[in-house]
C-alpha positions as CSV (number, residue, x, y, z in Angstrom):
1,X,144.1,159.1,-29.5
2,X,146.2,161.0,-31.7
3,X,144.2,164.6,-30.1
4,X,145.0,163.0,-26.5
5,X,149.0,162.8,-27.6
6,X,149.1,166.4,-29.2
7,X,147.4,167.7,-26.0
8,X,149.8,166.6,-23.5
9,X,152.9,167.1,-26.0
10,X,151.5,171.0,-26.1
11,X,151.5,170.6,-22.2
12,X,154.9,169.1,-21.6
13,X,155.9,171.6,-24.1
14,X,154.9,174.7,-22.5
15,X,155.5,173.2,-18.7
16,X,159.1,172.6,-19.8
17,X,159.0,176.4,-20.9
18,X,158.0,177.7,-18.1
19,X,159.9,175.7,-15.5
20,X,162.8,177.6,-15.4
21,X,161.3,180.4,-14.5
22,X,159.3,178.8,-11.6
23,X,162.4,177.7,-9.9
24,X,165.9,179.1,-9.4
25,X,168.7,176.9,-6.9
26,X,171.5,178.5,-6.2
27,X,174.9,177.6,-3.5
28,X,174.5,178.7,-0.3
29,X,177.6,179.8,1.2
30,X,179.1,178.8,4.7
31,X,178.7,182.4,5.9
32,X,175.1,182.4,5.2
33,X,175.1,179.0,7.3
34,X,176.9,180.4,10.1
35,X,175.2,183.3,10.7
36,X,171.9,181.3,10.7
37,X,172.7,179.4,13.4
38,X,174.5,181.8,15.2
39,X,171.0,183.7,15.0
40,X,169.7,180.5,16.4
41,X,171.6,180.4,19.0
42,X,171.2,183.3,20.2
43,X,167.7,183.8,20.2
44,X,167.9,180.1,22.0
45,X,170.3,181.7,24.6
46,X,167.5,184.6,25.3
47,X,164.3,182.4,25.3
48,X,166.6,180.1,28.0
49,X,167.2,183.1,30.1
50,X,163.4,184.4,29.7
51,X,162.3,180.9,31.0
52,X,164.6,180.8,33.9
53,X,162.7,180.7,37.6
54,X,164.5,183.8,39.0
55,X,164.0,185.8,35.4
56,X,160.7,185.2,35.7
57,X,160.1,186.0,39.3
58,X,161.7,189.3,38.3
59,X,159.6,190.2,35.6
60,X,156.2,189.1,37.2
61,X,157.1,191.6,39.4
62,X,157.3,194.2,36.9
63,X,153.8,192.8,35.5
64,X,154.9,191.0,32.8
65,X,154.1,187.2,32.3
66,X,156.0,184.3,31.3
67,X,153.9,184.4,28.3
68,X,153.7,187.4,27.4
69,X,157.6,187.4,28.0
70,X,157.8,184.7,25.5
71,X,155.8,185.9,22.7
72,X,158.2,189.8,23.1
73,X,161.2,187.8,22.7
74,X,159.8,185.7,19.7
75,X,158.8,189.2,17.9
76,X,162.1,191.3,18.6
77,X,164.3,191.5,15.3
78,X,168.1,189.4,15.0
79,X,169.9,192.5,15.9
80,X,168.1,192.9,19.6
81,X,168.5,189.2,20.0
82,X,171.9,189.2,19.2
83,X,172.6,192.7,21.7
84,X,171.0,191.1,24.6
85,X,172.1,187.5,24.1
86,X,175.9,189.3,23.6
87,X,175.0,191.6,27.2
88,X,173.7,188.2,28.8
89,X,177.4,186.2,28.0
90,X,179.2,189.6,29.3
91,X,177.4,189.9,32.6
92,X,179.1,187.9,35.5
93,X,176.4,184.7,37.1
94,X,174.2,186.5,39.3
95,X,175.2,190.1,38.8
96,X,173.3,193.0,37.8
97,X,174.0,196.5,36.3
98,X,171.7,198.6,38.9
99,X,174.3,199.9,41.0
100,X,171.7,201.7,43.2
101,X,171.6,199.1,46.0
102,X,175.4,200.1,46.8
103,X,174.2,203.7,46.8
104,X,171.9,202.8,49.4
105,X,173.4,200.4,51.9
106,X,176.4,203.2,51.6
107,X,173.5,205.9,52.6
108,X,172.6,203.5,55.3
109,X,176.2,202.8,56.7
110,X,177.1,206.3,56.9
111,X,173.4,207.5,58.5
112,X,174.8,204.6,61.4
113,X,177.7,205.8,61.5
114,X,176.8,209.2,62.0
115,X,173.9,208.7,64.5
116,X,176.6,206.2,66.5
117,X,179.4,208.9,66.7
């Protein structure tokens, strides 16, 4: 009994030695909060978009899947989530930046035009 008590004494001994060095807590600041779920949010924000019907009419037209859409959102880093998620609330509903439809129904309009005069 007595070699049963001195063995887990030595244990408790050395676990309480080495227990501070196994674990380390520490504050974690309401910046570090924020920006986590900012970072959430916007990655969110992009998946939501990526799932959207017209989105993903759109991009099976440029051969790219729903799921394969998915999984490249899920492995770009915070700061490309954050740039598109930031382009995505600065784009008006329904609006794109390819201007070269305008281009071409101007092209059109003045080809009319011209053949009409």
């Amino acid at each position: 009994m007595k070699f049963l008590s001195k063995i887990i004494s030595q244990l408790l001994i050395l676990s309480m030695i080495l227990m501070p060095f196994a674990s380390q807590a520490g504050m974690i600041g309401t910046d570090q909060v924020i920006s986590q779920a900012a970072a959430q949010a916007d990655r969110a924000r992009v998946v939501e978009f990526v799932a959207r019907a017209d989105v993903e009419q759109q991009l099976q037209v440029l051969g790219l899947t729903a799921a394969n859409a998915q999984d490249r959102v899920n492995a770009m880093t915070q700061e490309e989530v954050h740039r598109i998620a930031g382009k995505i609330d600065s784009m008006p509903a329904g609006a794109s930046d390819d201007w070269w439809w305008i281009i071409v129904v101007l092209v059109v309009a003045g080809i009319i035009w011209y053949a009409w005069k």
